[in-house]
C-alpha positions in Angstrom: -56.2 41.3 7.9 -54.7 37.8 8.0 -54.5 35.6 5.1 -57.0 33.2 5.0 -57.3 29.0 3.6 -60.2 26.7 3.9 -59.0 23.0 4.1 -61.7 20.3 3.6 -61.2 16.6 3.6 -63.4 14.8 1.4 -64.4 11.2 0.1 -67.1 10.4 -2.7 -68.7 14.0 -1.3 -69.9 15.0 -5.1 -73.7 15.1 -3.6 -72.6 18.1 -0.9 -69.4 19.5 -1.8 -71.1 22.6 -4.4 -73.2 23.6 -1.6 -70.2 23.8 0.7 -68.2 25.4 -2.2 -71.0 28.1 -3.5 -71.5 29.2 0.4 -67.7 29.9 0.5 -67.5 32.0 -2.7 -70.8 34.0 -2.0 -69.4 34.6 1.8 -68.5 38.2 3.0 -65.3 37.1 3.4 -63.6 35.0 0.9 -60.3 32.8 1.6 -57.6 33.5 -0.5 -56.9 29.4 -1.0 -59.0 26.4 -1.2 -57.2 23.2 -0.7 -59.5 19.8 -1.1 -57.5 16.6 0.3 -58.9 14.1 -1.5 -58.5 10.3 -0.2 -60.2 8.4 -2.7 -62.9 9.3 -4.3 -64.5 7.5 -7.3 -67.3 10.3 -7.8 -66.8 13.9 -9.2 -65.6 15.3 -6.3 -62.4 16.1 -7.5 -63.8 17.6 -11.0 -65.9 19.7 -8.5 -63.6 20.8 -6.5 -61.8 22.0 -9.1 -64.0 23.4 -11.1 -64.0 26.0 -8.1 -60.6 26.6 -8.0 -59.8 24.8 -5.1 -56.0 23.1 -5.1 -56.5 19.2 -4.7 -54.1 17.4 -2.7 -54.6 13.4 -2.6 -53.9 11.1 0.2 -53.6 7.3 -0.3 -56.9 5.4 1.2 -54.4 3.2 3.1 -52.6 6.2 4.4 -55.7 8.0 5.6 -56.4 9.3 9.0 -57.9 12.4 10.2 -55.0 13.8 11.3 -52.7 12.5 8.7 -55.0 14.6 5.7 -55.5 17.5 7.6 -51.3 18.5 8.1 -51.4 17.3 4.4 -53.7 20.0 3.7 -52.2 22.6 6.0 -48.8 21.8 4.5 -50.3 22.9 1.0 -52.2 25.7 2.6 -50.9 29.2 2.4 -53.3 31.2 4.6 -52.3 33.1 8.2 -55.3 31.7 9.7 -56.3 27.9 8.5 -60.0 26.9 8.3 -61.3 23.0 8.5 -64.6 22.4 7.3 -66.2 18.6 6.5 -67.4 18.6 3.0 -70.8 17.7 4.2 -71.4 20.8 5.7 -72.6 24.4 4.3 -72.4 27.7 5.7 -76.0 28.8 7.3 -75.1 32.5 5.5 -72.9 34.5 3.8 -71.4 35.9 7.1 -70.3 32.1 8.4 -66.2 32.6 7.8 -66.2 36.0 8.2 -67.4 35.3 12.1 -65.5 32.2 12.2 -61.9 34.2 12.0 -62.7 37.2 13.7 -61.5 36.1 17.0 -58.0 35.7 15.4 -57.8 39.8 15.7 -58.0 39.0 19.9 -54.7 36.9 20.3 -56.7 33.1 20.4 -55.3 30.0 18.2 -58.1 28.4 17.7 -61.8 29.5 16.8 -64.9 26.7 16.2 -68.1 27.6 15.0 -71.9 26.4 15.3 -73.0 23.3 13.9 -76.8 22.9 13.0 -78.9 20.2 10.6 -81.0 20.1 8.1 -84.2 18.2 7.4 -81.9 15.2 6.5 -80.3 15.1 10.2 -81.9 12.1 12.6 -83.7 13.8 15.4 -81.2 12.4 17.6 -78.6 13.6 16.3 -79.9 16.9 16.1 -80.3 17.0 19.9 -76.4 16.1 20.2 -75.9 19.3 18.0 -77.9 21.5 20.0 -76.2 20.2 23.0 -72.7 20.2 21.6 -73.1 23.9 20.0 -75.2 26.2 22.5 -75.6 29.5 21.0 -74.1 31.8 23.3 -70.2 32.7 22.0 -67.2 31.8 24.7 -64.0 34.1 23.6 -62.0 32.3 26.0 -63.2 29.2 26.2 -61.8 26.6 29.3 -62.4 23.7 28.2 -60.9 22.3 24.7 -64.2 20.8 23.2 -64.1 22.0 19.7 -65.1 20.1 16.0 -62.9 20.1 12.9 -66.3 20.4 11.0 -65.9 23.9 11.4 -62.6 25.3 13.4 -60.0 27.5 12.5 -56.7 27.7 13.7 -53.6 29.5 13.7 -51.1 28.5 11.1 -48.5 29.6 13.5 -49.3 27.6 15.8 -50.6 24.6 13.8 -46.5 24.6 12.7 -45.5 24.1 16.3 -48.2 21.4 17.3 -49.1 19.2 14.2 -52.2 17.0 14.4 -51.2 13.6 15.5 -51.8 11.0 12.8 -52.0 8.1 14.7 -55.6 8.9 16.4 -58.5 7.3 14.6 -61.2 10.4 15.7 -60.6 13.3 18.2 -57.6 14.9 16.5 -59.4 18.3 17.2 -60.1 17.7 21.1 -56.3 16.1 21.4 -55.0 19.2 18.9 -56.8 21.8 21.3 -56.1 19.8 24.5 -52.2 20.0 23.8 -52.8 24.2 22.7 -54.5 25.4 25.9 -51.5 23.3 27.8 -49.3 25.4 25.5 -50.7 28.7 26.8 -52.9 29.5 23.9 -56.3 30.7 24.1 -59.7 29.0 22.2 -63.2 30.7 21.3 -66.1 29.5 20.6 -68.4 31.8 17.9 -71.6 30.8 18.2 -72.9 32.8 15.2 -70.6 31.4 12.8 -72.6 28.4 11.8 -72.6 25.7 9.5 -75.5 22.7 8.6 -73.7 19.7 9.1 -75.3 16.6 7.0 -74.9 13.2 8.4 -76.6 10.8 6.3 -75.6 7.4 8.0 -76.5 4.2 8.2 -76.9 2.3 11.5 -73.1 0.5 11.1 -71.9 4.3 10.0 -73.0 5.8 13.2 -71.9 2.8 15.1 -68.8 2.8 14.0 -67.7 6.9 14.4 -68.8 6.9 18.0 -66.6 3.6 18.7 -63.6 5.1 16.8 -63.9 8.0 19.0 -64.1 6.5 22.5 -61.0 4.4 20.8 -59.5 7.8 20.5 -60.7 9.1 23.6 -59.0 5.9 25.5 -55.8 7.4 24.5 -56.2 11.0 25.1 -58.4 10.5 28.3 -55.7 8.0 29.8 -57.7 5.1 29.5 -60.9 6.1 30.2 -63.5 3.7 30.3 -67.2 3.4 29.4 -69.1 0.3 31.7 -71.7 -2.1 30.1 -74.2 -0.4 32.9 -73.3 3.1 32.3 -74.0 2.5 28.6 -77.4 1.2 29.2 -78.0 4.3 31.4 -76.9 6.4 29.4 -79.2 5.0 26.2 -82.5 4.6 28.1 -81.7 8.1 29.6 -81.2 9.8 26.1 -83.7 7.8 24.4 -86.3 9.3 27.2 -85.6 12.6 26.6 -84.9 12.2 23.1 -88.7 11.4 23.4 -90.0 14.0 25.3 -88.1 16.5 22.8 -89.7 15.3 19.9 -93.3 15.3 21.5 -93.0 18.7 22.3 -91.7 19.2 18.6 -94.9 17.3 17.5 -92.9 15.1 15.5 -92.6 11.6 18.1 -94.3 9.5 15.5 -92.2 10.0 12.8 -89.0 9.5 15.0 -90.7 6.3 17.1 -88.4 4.1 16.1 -84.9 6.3 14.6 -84.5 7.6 18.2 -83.9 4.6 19.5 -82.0 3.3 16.5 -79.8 6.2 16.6 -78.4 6.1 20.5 -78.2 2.3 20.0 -75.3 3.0 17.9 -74.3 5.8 19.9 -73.9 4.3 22.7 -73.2 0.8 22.0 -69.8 2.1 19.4 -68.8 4.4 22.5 -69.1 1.1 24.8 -67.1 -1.1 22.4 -64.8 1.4 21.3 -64.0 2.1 24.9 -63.3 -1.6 25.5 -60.4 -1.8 22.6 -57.0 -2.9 23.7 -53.7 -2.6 21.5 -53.3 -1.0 18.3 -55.9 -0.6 15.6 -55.1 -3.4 12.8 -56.1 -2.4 8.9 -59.0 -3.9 8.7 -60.8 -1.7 11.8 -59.2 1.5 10.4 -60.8 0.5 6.9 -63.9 -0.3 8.5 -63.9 3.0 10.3 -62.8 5.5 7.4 -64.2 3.7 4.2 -67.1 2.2 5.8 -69.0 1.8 2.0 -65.9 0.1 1.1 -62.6 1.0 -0.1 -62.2 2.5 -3.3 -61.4 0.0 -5.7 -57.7 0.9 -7.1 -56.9 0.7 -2.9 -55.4 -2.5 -1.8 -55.7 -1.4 1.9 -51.9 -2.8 2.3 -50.4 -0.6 4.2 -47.3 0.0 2.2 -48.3 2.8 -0.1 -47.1 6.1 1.5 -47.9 7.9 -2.3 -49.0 11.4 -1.8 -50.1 13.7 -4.6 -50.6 17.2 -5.3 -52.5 18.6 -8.3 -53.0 21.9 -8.9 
């Protein structure tokens, strides 16, 4: 049986990260490492962390990006097999990581798991998961859609293709893009799932979906989201959004947060698909610290500092 660590990237997550952490240790199958890359926090979420055991690694807030703290984390990491999870997500039960690897013993590199919500999760949203994340399993999956939320990969092969840092979102897609071109093999376990809890603001939402289609720009080769196609594709999703959530006798309640929700949907993924040039400091802060930096950051650019506690 490969040897097994759970990375999880966090920020100010002391609200979810002992769910995510109690799911892990009361799991049929229990890593052998935890490592916690930490880029900032100003809550307990370090304290927590440890207080579990976990190894905390700590990336400067003006060094952050998705890919940047997950090869920090992997480079700590000791495990065969290396698991990503958010830290606002919990396993669903106690069989979630035990599922999540098993495909490892079938020759793929990468395995991603089910993501689900909670009665916190916008009704929108929850359609998106539902779509993203059917629940039939794929063991060789063609196409390299996949989520860092919950994903595992080789460590083998992680070492041969590290996650680009430069990306501001899709690090996974790009990562699994670039494995299936390399020859390796990707599975999807449908019954390895996690509840993923998005508690965002309008701006928050906004702003993931337009540092994505930034992302997407340069791993799609430029491709490009009209102003008409974005309207389309907002009415469209708001209608059924609507007809979903009459048949789920809950359309009153969500009136108004359908809409709200695909508005920033769609209009980040129309603006983010419009972006030219490089990202400057102040988008990437607004993208990654979008509450604001934490307050010993001075969002400079020059500070490469990287810690590692134990």
């Amino acid at each position: 049986m490969s040897t097994v660590s759970v990375v999880i990237r966090a920020l100010n997550e002391a609200e979810h990260l002992p769910a995510l952490l109690e799911g892990i240790a009361a799991g049929t199958r229990r890593p052998e490492q935890v490592v916690l890359v930490d880029s900032g926090s100003s809550d307990d979420t370090v304290a927590i962390a440890e207080a579990h055991g976990a190894k905390i690694a700590c990336i400067a807030p003006e060094q952050f990006s998705f890919g940047r703290a997950l090869n920090l984390g992997c480079s700590h990491a000791t495990g065969e097999v290396l698991v990503f999870v958010s830290a606002h997500v919990y396993p669903l039960d106690e069989h979630w990581l035990e599922r999540l690897v098993q495909p490892f013993d079938e020759g793929v590199a990468l395995s991603y798991g089910r993501q689900t919500g909670d009665h916190r999760t916008q009704f929108s949203e929850s359609q998106v998961l539902r779509r993203w994340f059917p629940e039939d399993s794929d063991d060789d999956q063609r196409n390299p859609f996949c989520n860092n939320a919950n994903c595992a990969v080789l460590r083998s092969a992680w070492e041969r293709l590290r996650y680009d840092e430069t990306l501001t979102g899709l690090e996974d897609l790009d990562w699994a893009t670039r494995a299936q071109a390399a020859g390796h093999r990707l599975a999807y376990q449908a019954d390895a799932v996690v509840v993923h809890v998005h508690e965002e603001r309008f701006r928050q939402t906004l702003n993931r979906y337009r540092r994505e289609a930034i992302a997407h720009q340069r791993i799609g080769s430029g491709v490009y989201l009209g102003v008409l196609e974005a309207a389309w594709l907002f009415f469209g999703n708001v209608a059924r959004d609507y007809i979903a959530a009459v048949a789920s006798r809950c359309f009153t309640t969500n009136l108004l947060g359908i809409p709200r929700f695909r508005l920033a949907q769609f209009w980040g993924s129309w603006t983010g698909s419009r972006q030219r040039g490089e990202v400057d400091a102040d988008l990437k802060r607004r993208f990654y610290y979008p509450r604001g930096l934490p307050s010993r950051s001075t969002w400079d650019g020059t500070d490469t500092s990287v810690v590692d506690r134990r």
